[in-house]
C-alpha positions as a Python dict, from the first residue, in 0.01 Angstrom:
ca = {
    (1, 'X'): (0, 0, 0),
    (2, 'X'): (345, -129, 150),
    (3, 'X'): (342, -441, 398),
    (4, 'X'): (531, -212, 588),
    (5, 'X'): (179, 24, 629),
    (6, 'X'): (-85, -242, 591),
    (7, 'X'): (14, -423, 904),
    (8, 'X'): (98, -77, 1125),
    (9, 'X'): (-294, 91, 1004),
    (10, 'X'): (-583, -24, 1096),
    (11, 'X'): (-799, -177, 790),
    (12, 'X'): (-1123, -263, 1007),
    (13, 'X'): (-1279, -300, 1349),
    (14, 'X'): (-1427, -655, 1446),
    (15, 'X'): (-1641, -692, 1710),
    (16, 'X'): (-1787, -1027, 1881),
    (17, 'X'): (-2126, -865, 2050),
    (18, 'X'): (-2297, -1079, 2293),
    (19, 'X'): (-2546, -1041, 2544),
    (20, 'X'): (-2358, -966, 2868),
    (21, 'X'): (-2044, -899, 2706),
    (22, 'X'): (-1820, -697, 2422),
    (23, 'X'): (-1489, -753, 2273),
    (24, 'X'): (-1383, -537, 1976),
    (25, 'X'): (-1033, -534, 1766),
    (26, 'X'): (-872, -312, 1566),
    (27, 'X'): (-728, -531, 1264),
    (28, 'X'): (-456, -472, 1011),
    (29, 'X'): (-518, -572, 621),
    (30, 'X'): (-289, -911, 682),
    (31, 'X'): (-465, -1015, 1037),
    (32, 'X'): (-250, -876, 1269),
    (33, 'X'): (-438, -715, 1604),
    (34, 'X'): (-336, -352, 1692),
    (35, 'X'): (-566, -333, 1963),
    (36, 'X'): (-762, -468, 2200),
    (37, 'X'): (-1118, -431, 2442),
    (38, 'X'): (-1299, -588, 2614),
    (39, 'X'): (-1628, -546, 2848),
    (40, 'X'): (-1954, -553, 2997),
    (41, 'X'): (-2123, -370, 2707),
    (42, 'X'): (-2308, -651, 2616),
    (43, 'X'): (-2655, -632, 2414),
    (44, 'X'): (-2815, -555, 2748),
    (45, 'X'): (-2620, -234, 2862),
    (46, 'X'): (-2603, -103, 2509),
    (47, 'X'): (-2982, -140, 2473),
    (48, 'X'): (-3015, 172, 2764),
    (49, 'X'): (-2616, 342, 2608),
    (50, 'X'): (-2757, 320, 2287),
    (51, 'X'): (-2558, 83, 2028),
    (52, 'X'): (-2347, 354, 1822),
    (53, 'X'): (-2246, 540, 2192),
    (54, 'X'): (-2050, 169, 2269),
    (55, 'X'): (-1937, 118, 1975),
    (56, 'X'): (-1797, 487, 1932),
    (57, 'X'): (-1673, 462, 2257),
    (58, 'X'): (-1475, 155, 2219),
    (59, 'X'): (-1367, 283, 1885),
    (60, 'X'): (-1202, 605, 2035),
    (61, 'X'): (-1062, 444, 2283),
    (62, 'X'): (-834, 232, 2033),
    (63, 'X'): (-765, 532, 1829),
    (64, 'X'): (-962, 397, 1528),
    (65, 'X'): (-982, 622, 1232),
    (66, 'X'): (-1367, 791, 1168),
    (67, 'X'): (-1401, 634, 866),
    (68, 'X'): (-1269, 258, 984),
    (69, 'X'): (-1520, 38, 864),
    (70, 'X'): (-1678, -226, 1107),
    (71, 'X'): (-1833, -553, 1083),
    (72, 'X'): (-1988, -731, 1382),
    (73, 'X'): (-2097, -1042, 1496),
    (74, 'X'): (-2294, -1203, 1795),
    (75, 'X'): (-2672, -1016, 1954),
    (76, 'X'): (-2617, -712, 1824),
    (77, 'X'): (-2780, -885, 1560),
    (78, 'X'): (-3058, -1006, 1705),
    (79, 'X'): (-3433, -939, 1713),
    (80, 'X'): (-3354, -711, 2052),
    (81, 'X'): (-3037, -629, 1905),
    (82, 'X'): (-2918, -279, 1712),
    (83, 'X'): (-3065, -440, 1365),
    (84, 'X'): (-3201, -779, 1319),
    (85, 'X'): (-2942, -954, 1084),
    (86, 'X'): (-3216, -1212, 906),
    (87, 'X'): (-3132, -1559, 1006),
    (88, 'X'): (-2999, -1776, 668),
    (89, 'X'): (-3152, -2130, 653),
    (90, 'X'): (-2940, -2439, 675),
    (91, 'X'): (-2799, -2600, 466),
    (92, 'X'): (-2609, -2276, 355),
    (93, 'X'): (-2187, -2220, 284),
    (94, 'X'): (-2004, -2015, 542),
    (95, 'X'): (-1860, -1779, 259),
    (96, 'X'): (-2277, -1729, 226),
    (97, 'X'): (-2338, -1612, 574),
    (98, 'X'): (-2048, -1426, 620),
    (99, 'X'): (-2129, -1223, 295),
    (100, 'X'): (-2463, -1159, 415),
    (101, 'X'): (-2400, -896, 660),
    (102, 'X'): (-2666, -632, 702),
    (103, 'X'): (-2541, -292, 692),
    (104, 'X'): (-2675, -55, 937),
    (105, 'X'): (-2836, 251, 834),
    (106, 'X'): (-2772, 592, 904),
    (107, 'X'): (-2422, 599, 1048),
    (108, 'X'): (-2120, 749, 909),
    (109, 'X'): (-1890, 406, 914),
    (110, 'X'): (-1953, 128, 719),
    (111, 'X'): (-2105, -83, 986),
    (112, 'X'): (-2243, -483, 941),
    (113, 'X'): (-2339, -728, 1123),
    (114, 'X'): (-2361, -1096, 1036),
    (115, 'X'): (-2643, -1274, 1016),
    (116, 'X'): (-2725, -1601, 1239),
    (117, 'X'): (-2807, -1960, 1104),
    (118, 'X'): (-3208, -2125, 1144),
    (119, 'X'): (-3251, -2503, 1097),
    (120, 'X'): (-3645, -2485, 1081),
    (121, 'X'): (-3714, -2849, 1059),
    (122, 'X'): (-4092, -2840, 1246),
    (123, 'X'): (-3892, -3153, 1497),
    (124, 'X'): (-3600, -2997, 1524),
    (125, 'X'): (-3596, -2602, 1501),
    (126, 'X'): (-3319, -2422, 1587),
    (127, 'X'): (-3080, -2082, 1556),
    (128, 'X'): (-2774, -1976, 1594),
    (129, 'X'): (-2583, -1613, 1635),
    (130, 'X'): (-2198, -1544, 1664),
    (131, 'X'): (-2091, -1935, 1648),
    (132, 'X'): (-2190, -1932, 1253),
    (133, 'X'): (-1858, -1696, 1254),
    (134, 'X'): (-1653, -1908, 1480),
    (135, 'X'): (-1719, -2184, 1226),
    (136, 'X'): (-1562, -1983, 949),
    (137, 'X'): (-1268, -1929, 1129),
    (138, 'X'): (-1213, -2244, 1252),
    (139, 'X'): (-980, -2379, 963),
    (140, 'X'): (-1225, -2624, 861),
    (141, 'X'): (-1158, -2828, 538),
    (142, 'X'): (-1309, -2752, 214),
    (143, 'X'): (-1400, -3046, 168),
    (144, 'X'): (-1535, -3390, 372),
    (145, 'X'): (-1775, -3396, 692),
    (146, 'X'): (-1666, -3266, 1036),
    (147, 'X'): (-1860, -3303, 1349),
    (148, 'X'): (-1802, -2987, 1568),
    (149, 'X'): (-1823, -2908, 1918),
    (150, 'X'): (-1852, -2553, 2048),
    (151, 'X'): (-1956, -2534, 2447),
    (152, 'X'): (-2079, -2282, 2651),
    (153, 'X'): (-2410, -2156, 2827),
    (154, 'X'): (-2585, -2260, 2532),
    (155, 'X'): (-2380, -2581, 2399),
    (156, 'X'): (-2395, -2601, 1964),
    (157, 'X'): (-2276, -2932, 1773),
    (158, 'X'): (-2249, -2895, 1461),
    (159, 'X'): (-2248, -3047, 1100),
    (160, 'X'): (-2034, -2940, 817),
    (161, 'X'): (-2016, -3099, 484),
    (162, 'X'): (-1841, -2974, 195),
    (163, 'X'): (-1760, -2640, 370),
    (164, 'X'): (-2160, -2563, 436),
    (165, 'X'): (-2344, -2614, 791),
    (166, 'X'): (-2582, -2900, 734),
    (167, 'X'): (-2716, -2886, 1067),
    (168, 'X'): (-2664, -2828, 1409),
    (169, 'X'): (-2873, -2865, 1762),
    (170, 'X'): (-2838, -2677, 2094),
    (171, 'X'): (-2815, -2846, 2454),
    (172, 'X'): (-2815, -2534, 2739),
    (173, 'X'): (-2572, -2733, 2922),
    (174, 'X'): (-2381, -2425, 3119),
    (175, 'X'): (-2748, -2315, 3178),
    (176, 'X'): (-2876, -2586, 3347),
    (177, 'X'): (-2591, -2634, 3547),
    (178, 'X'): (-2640, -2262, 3704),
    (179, 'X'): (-2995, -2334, 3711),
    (180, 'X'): (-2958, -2661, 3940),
    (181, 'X'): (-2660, -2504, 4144),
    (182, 'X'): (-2858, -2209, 4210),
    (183, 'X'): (-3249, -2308, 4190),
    (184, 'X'): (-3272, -2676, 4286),
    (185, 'X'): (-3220, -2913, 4575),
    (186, 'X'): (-2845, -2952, 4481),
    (187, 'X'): (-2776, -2581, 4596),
    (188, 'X'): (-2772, -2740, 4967),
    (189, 'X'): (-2480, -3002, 4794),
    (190, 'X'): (-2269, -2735, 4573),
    (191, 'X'): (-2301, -2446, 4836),
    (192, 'X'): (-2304, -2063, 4731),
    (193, 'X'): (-1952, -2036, 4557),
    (194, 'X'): (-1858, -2421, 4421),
    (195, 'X'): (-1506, -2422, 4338),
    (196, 'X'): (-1367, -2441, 3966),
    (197, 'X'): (-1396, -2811, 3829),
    (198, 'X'): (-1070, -2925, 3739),
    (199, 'X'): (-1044, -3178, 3427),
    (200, 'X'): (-856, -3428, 3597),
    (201, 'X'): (-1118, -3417, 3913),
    (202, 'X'): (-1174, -3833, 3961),
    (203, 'X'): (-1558, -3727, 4056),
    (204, 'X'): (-1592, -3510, 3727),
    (205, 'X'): (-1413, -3807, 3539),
    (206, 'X'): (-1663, -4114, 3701),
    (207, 'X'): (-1979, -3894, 3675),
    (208, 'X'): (-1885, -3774, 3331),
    (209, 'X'): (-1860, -4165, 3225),
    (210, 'X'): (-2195, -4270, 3381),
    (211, 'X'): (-2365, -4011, 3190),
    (212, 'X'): (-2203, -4200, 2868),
    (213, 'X'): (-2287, -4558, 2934),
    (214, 'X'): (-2639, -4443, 3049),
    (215, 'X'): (-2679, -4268, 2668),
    (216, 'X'): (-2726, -3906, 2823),
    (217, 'X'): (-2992, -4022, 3038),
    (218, 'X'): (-2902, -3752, 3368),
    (219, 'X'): (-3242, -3696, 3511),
    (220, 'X'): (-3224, -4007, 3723),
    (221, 'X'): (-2891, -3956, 3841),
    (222, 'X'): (-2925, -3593, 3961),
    (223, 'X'): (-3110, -3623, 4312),
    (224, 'X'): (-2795, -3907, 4336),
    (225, 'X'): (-2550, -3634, 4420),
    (226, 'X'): (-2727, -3520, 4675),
    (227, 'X'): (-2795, -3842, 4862),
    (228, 'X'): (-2424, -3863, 4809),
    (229, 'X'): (-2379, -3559, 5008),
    (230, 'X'): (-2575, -3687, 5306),
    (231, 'X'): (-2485, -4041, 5308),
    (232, 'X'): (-2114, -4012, 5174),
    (233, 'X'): (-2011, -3662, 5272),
    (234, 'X'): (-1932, -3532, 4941),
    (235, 'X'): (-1786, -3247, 4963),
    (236, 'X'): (-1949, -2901, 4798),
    (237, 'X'): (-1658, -2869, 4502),
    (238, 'X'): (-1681, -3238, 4426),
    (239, 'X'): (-2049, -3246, 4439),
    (240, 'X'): (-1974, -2959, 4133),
    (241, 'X'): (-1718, -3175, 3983),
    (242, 'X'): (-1997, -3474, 3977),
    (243, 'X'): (-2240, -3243, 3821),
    (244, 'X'): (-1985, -3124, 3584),
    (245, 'X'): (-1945, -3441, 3437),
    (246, 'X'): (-2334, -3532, 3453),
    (247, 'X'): (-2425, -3240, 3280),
    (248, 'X'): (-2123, -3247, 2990),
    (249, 'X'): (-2110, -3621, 2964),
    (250, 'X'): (-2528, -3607, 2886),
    (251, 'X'): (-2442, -3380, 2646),
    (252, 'X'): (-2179, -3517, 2435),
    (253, 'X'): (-2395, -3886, 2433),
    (254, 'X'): (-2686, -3689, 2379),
    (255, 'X'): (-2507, -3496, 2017),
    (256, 'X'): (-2332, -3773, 1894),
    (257, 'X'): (-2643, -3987, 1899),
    (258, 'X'): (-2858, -3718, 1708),
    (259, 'X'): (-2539, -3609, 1483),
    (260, 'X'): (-2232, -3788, 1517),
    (261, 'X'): (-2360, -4143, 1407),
    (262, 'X'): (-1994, -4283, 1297),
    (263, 'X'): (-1800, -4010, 1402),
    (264, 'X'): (-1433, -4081, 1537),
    (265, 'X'): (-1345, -3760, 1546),
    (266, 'X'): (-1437, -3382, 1651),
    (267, 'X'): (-1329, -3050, 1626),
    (268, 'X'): (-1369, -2881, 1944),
    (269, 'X'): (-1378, -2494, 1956),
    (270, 'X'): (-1338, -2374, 2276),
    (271, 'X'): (-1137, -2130, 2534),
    (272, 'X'): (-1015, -2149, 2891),
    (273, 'X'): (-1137, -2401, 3124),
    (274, 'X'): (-1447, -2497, 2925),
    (275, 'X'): (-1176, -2632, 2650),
    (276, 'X'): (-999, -2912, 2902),
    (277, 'X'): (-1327, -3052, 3081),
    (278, 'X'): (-1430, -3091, 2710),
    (279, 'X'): (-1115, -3224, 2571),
    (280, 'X'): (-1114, -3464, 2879),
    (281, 'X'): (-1487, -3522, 2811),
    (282, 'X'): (-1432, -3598, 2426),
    (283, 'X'): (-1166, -3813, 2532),
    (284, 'X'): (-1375, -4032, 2783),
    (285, 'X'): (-1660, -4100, 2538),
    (286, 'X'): (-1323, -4248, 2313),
    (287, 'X'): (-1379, -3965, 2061),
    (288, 'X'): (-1031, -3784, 1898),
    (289, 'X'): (-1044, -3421, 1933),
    (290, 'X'): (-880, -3129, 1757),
    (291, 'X'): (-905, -2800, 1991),
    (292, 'X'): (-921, -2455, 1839),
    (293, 'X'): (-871, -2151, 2000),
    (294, 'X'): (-1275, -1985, 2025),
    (295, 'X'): (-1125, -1616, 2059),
    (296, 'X'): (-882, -1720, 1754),
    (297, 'X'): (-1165, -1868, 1589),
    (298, 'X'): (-1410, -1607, 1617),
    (299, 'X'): (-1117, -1304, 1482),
    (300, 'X'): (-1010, -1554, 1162),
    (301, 'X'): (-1391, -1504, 1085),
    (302, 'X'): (-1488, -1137, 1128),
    (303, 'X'): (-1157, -1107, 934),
    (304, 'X'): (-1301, -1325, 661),
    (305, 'X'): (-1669, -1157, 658),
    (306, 'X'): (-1464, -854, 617),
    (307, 'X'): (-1309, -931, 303),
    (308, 'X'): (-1631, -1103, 222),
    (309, 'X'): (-1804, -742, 195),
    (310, 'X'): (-1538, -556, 56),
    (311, 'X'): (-1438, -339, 350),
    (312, 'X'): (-1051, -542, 282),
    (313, 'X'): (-885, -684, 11),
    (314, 'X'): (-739, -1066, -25),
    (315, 'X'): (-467, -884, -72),
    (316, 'X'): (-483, -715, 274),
    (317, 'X'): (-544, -338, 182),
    (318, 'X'): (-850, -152, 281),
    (319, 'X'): (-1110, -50, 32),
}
């Protein structure tokens, strides 16, 4: 197959499938995307649609090819999912979990999904779905320890050694935040519709630093922006900004006492806003960061679990 050909035909479809939310690509045999969707077919709405009526859908939409092969990462996986990819215990090499994708049955494509990480320490347990491929993609070295960083409703920090994830640990830090903004005293502080936080907000910056030098202790410190709203007059986005910070800075002192004991460093994988209150985060708690792109991340790897099962080449041509 000419370069010429490779990068104009689609080799395979990769899909990241979450919960509340889709986004599929049609990929080339060198990387390149042909085409794009995105939407609110999440695990939830395909449950009632059926899985292989979205995924069809979003398929002929793109013009992809009957036989395109299709590999898939994220809930669909799960135990409520379209097949229950069987979690891989940690310690265990990315190459490993992206070449144990579970095909599902009866369908006409060549369709797999990737299977999530467990850490079942009876202390500690945990799982993972759809960051284990973000990992892979993230450029990572070969070789050496990184400490990573990958927020979101469900916050994961992560240990890689030697290009295998050692361990990792969850904090449900954009969780809690809607939680308490929504469902606690502090919905009479934020109001209905708190503005976004901004990275260089001095509330989000001085509450984000508290949270540090008090070691991720938040608890006592929550029913404080409150009082601040009746005896200071903080305002409703501010009183966000202050929870913000609270919420991420508790986080970050919380991880790097459980996994980043000498870190200096950590790779952050992140998009959009989340990425700068984290970089500015990282930065406060005197930590260097590298970013990488989470959408970018999360392609590199479905492109990698792809060649991983044989649906493309290293070379870049289909099977």
């Amino acid at each position: 197959m000419s370069p010429e050909f490779a990068s104009s035909v689609p080799a395979v479809a990769a899909l990241d499938w979450g919960t509340t939310r889709l986004r599929a690509w049609l990929i080339d045999g060198v990387g390149k995307v042909l085409a794009e969707r995105r939407g609110d077919d999440g695990l939830i709405t395909a449950r009632e649609k059926g899985f292989a009526n979205v995924l069809e859908g979003h398929l002929a939409a793109m013009g992809a090819p009957e036989e395109l092969p299709v590999i898939i990462c994220g809930m669909a996986g799960s135990r409520q999912g379209w097949l229950e990819a069987p979690y891989l215990g940690v310690p265990s090499p990315l190459g490993a979990i992206l070449g144990g994708a579970a095909r599902v049955p009866g369908q006409k494509r060549d369709i797999r999904i990737i299977p999530g990480l467990a850490q079942r320490l009876a202390d500690a347990p945990d799982v993972m779905r759809g960051e284990e491929t973000q990992l892979a993609g993230a450029g990572l070295p070969a070789k050496g320890r990184e400490l990573v960083c990958m927020p979101g409703t469900h916050s994961k920090w992560v240990l890689v050694e030697d290009g295998a994830v050692a361990g990792f640990g969850t904090w449900p830090t954009g969780e809690l935040f809607s939680v308490l903004a929504a469902h606690s005293i502090l919905r009479h502080s934020l109001g209905e519709h708190p503005g976004p936080v901004a990275p260089d907000n001095p509330f989000f910056r001085r509450w984000c630093e508290t949270a540090l030098g008090d070691g991720g202790d938040v608890t006592s410190r929550l029913f404080a922006i409150r009082a601040a709203g009746l005896l200071q007059d903080l305002e409703a986005d501010d009183a966000a900004a202050c929870l913000s910070g609270l919420l991420i800075g508790g986080e970050i002192a919380s991880a790097r006492r459980r996994h980043g004991a000498g870190a200096i460093s950590v790779v952050l994988i992140a998009s959009g806003a989340l990425a700068g209150l984290y970089q500015a985060a990282l930065g406060l708690a005197g930590l260097g960061v590298r970013t990488v792109d989470a959408d970018e991340a999360v392609r590199a790897g479905l492109i990698e679990a792809a060649r991983e099962n044989g649906m493309i080449t290293r070379s870049g041509a289909a099977i």
